[in-house]
C-alpha positions as CSV (number, residue, x, y, z in Angstrom):
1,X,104.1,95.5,74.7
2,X,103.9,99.0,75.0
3,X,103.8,101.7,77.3
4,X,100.2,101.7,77.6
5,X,100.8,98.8,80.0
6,X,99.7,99.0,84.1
7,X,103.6,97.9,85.3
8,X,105.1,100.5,82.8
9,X,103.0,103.9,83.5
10,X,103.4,102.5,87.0
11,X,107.2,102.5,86.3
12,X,107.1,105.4,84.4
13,X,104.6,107.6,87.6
14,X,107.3,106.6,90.3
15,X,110.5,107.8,87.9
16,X,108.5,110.7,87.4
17,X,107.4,111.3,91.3
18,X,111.5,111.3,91.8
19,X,112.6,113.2,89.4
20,X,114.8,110.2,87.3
21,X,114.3,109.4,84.2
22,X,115.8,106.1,82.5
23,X,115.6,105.9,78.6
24,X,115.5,102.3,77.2
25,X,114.2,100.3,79.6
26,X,112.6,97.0,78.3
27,X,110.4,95.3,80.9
28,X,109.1,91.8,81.4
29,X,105.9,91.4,83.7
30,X,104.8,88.5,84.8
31,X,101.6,88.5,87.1
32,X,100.7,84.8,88.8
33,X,97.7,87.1,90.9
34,X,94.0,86.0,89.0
35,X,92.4,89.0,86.8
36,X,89.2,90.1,87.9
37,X,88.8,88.9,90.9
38,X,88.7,91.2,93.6
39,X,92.7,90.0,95.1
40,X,93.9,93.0,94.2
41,X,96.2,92.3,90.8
42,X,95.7,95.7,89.4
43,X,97.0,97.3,92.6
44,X,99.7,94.7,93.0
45,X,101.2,95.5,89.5
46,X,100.7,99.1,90.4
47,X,103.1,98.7,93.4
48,X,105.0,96.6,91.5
49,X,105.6,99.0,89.0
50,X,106.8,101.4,91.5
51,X,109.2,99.2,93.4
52,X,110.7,98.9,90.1
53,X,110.7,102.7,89.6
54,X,112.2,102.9,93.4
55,X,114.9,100.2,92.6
56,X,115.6,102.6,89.6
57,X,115.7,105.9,92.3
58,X,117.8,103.8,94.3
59,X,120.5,103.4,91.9
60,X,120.6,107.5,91.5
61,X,121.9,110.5,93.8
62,X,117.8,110.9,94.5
63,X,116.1,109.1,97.8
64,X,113.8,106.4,97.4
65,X,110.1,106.4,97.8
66,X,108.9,105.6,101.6
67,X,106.2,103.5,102.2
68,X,104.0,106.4,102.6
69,X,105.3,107.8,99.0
70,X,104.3,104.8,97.8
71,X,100.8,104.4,99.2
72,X,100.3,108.2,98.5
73,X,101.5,107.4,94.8
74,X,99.9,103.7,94.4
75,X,96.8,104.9,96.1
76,X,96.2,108.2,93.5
77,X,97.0,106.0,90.3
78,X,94.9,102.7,91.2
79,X,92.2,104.6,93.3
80,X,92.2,102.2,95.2
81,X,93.7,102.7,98.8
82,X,92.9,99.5,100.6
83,X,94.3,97.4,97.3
84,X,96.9,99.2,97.0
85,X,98.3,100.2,100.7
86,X,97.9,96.3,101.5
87,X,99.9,95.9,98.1
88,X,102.6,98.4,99.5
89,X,102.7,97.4,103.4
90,X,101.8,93.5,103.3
91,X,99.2,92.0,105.1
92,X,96.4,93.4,107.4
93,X,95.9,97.0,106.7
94,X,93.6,100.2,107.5
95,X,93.6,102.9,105.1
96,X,92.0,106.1,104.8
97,X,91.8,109.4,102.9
98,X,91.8,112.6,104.3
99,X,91.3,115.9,101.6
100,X,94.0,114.3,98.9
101,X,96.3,112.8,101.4
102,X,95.7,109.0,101.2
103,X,97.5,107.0,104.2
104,X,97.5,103.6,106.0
105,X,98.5,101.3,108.7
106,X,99.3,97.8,109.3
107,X,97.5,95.5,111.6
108,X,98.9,93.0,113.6
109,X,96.6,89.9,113.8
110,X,95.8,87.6,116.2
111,X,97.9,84.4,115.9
112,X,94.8,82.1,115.5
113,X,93.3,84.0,112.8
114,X,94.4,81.9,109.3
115,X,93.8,83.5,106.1
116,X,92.9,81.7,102.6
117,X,92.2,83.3,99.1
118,X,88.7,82.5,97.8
119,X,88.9,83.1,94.5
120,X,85.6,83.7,92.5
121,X,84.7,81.6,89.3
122,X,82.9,84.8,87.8
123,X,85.2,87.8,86.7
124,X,84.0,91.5,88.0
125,X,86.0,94.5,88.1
126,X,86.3,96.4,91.4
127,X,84.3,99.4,89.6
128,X,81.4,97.0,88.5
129,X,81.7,94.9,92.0
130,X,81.8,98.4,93.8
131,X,78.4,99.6,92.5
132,X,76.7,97.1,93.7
133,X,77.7,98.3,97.5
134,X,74.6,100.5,99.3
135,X,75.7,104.2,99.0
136,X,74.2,104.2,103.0
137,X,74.4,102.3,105.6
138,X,71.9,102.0,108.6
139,X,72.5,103.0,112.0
140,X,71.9,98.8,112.9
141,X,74.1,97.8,110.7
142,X,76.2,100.0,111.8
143,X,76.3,99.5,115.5
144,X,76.5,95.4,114.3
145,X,79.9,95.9,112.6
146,X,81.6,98.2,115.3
147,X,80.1,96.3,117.7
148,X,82.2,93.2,115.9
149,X,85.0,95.2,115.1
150,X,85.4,96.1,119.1
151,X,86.0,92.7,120.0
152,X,89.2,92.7,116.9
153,X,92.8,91.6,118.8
154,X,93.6,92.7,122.1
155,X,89.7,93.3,123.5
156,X,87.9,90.7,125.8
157,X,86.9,88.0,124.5
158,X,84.5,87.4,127.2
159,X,81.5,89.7,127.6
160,X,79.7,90.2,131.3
161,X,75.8,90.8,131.0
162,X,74.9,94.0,132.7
């Protein structure tokens, strides 16, 4: 109703980021993606917002946001780079930060793999979720997830014993 909304600061961030402004725009948001969840609605109306905003930049003499605009920008206002870069890129994503630059890439997965959304019954927000993650992680389970992580698309899927 106002411009304290997520879409329209989102909006409002990527007209900003370009340089454009657009006085009297009225919005209507409409977001099918479950609140609290952990599926990422927060970062998907953050990108949403600034597709909008690009659609706007489009229409000037100023370029459009690229995809790594966009991740920078969705990435610094959600916090939330792996939300948010998935939000901007679609699908399978690895994102990182390095010293204020946040960036991303997209994966391709294997064929067989099938996703499906589980969606929770209880409501959590990613900061309350978040916290409940270890701040450390030991060296075994470490070596257990790259270990899994080496065998992602494209390495054997056979192993030798040695």
């Amino acid at each position: 109703l106002d411009a304290g909304n997520l879409v329209v600061r989102a909006v409002l961030r990527g007209l900003e980021a370009a340089g454009v402004t657009a006085a009297g725009l009225r919005m209507r948001c409409r977001n099918a993606i479950p609140h609290s969840r952990g599926l990422g609605s927060s970062a998907s109306a953050v990108v949403g917002g600034l597709a909008a905003a690009n659609g706007l930049v489009a229409q000037t003499d100023r370029s459009p946001h690229s995809d790594a605009d966009l991740v920078q920008l969705s990435s610094e206002f959600d916090g939330h780079p792996d939300n948010t870069s998935a939000s901007v890129l679609g699908g399978a994503v690895v994102s990182w930060v390095d010293g204020q630059t946040y960036a991303a890439v997209g994966l391709r997965l294997h064929p067989d793999i099938r996703l499906f959304p589980g969606i929770p019954q209880v409501r959590s927000s990613t900061a309350e979720t978040r916290v409940l993650l270890p701040d450390h992680v030991t060296h075994q389970a470490a070596r257990f997830n790259l270990s899994r992580a080496a065998l992602a698309p494209g390495m054997p899927t056979k192993m030798s014993g040695g």
